[in-house]
PLY file of the C-alpha trace (Angstrom):
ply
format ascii 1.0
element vertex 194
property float x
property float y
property float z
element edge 193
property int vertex1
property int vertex2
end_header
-5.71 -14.31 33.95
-2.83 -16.46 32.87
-2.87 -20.20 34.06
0.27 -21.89 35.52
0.33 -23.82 32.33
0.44 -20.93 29.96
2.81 -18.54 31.68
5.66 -21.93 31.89
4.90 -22.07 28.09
5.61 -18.51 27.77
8.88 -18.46 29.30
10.02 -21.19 27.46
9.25 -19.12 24.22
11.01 -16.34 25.85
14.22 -18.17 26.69
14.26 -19.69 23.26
13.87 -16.26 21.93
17.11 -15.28 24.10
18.85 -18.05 22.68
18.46 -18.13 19.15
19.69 -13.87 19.39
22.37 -15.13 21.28
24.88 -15.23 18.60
27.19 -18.22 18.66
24.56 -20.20 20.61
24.44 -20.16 24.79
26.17 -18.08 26.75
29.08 -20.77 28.44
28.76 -20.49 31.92
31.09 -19.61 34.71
33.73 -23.19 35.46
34.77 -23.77 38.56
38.21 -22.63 40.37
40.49 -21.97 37.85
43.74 -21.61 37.83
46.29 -19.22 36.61
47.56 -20.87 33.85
43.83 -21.08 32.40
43.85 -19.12 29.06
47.68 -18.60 28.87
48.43 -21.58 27.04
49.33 -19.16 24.25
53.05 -18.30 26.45
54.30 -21.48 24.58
54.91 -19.08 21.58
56.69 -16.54 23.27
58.82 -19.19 24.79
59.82 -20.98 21.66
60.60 -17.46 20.34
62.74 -16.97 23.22
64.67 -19.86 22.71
65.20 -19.27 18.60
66.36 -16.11 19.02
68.52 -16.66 21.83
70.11 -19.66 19.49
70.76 -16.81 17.26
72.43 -14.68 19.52
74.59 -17.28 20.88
75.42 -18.25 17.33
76.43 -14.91 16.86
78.17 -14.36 19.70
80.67 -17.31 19.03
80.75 -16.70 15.55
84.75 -16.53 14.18
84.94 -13.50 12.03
87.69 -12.79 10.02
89.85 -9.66 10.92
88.87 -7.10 8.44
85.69 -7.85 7.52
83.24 -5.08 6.23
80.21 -2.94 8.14
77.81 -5.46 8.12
79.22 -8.53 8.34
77.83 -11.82 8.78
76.29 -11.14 12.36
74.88 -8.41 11.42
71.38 -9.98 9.76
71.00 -12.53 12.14
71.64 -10.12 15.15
68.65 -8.08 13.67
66.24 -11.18 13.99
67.29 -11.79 17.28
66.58 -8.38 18.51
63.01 -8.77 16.62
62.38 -12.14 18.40
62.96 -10.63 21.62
60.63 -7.85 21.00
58.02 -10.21 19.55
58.21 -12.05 22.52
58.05 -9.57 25.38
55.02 -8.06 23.48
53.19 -11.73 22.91
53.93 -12.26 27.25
52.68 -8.77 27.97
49.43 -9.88 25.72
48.92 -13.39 27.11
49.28 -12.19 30.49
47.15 -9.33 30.19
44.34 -10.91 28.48
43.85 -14.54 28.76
42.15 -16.41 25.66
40.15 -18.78 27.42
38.35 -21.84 25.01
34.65 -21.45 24.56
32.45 -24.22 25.47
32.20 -26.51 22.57
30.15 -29.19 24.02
26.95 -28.07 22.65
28.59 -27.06 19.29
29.97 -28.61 16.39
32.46 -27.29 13.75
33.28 -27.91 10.38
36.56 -28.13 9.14
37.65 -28.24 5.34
40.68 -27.64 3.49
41.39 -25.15 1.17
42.59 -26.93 -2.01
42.71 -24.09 -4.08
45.13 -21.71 -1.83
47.53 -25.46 -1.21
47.90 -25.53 -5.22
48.45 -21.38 -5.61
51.43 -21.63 -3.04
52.89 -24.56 -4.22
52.17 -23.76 -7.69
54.05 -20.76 -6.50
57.08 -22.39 -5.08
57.37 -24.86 -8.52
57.40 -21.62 -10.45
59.81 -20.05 -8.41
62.39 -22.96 -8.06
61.95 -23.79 -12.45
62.39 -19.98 -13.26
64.91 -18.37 -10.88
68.09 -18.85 -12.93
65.78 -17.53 -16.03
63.97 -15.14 -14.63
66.44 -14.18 -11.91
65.45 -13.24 -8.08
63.76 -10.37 -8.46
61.26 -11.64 -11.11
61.07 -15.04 -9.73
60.57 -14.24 -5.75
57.98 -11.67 -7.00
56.17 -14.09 -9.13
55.80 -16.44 -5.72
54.71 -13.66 -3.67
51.89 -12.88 -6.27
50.69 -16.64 -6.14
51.35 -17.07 -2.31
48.77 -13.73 -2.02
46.58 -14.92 -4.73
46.19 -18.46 -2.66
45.60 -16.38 0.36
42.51 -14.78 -1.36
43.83 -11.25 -2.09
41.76 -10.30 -5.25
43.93 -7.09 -5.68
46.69 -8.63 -8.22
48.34 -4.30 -9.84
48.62 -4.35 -5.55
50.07 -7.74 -5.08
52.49 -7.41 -8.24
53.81 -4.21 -6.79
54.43 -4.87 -3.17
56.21 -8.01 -4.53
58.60 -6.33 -6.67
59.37 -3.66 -4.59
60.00 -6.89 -1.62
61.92 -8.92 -3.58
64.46 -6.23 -5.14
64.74 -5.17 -1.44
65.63 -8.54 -0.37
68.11 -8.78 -3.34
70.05 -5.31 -2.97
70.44 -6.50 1.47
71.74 -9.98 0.33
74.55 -8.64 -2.79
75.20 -5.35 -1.90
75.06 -5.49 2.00
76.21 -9.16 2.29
77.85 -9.48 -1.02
76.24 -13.19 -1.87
75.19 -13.10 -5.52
71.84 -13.62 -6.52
70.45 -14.83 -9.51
69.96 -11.75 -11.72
68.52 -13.24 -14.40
66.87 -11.60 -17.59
67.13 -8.29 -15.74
71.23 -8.61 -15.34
71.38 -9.42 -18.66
71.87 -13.42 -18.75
69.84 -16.59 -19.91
0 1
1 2
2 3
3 4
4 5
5 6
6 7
7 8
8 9
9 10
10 11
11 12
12 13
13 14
14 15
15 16
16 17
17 18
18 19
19 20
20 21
21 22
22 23
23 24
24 25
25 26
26 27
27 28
28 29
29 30
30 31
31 32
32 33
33 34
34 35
35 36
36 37
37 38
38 39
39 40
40 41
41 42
42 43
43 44
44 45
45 46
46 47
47 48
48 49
49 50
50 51
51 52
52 53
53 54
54 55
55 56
56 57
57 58
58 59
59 60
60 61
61 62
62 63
63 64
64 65
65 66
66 67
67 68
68 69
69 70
70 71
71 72
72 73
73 74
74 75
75 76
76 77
77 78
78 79
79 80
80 81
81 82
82 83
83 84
84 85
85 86
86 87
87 88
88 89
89 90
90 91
91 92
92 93
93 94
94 95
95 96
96 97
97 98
98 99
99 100
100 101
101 102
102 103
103 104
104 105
105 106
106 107
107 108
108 109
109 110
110 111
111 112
112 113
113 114
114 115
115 116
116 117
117 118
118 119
119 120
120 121
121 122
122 123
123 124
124 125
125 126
126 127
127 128
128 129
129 130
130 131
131 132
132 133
133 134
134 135
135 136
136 137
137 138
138 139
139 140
140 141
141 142
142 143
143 144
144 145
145 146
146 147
147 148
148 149
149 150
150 151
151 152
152 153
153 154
154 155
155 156
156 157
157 158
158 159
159 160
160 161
161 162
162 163
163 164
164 165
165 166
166 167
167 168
168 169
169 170
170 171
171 172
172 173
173 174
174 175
175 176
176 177
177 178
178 179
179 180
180 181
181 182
182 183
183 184
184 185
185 186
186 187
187 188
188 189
189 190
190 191
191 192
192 193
């Protein structure tokens, strides 16, 4: 026969049990009323998206272009981004409204912060590189070579990977920019010039 004494002891042990498998710590419990806005604090994104990419369609939309021009033109990129910003931002409402993100308790918890020194001097190591070697190395070699370090900073340990996603980016982004918007590029080693 248990005494009063021994079975409060035993469901302290049991509650501290339920706690420490509790991962995270204790379970937050319920707040009050809430109200709607409560965990859609995220919408701001959507809504700064919103109002980019409507400043690029209204740029575009009152943009002189010269009689003549070619298939694209110079609306043609930025009307692209637009249309991606407004998709981005009816599927970031749909998600925020859907499924609020509401802040765990952090009362009972404290978190460490530290920054990552290593991936800060990859990426700007990266953007040094790129800015000293582009008329050298040309666009293609150079944006590549910042990709690589931007990925590296960002902890991808697959570098054959990295190298070729990067090359096969950047000579994307150069054939759109001087053969679809005929701006020239540094070409570099690989056109031929030092």
């Amino acid at each position: 026969m248990s005494t009063p004494t021994s079975n409060t002891v035993h469901r302290a042990e049991i509650a501290e049990e339920r706690h420490a498998q509790t991962p995270g710590g204790p379970v937050p419990q319920p707040r009050g009323r809430s109200s709607w806005w409560d965990g859609r604090s995220g919408l701001v994104v959507p809504a700064v998206l919103a109002a980019f990419s409507t400043y690029l369609l209204i740029g575009c939309l009152t943009m002189e272009i010269p009689e003549g021009t070619d298939f694209p033109g110079p609306t043609f990129y930025p009307l692209i981004l637009a249309v991606a910003g407004y998709v981005l931002t009816a599927l970031l409402t749909v998600h925020y409204l859907r499924s609020p993100e509401h802040p765990e308790e952090t009362s009972q918890r404290t978190w460490r912060t530290h920054s990552d020194w290593s991936a800060v001097a990859w990426a700007a190591g990266g953007f040094l590189a790129f800015a000293l070697t582009i008329e050298v190395l040309g666009w293609i070699l150079a944006a590549a070579l910042l990709f690589w370090a931007v990925a590296r900073g960002f902890g991808s340990r697959r570098p054959l990977f990295d190298i070729t996603l990067a090359l096969l980016v950047s000579s994307a982004i150069y054939l759109a920019f001087t053969v679809g918007l005929g701006l020239n590029l540094p070409s570099g080693i690989l056109g031929g010039g030092l």
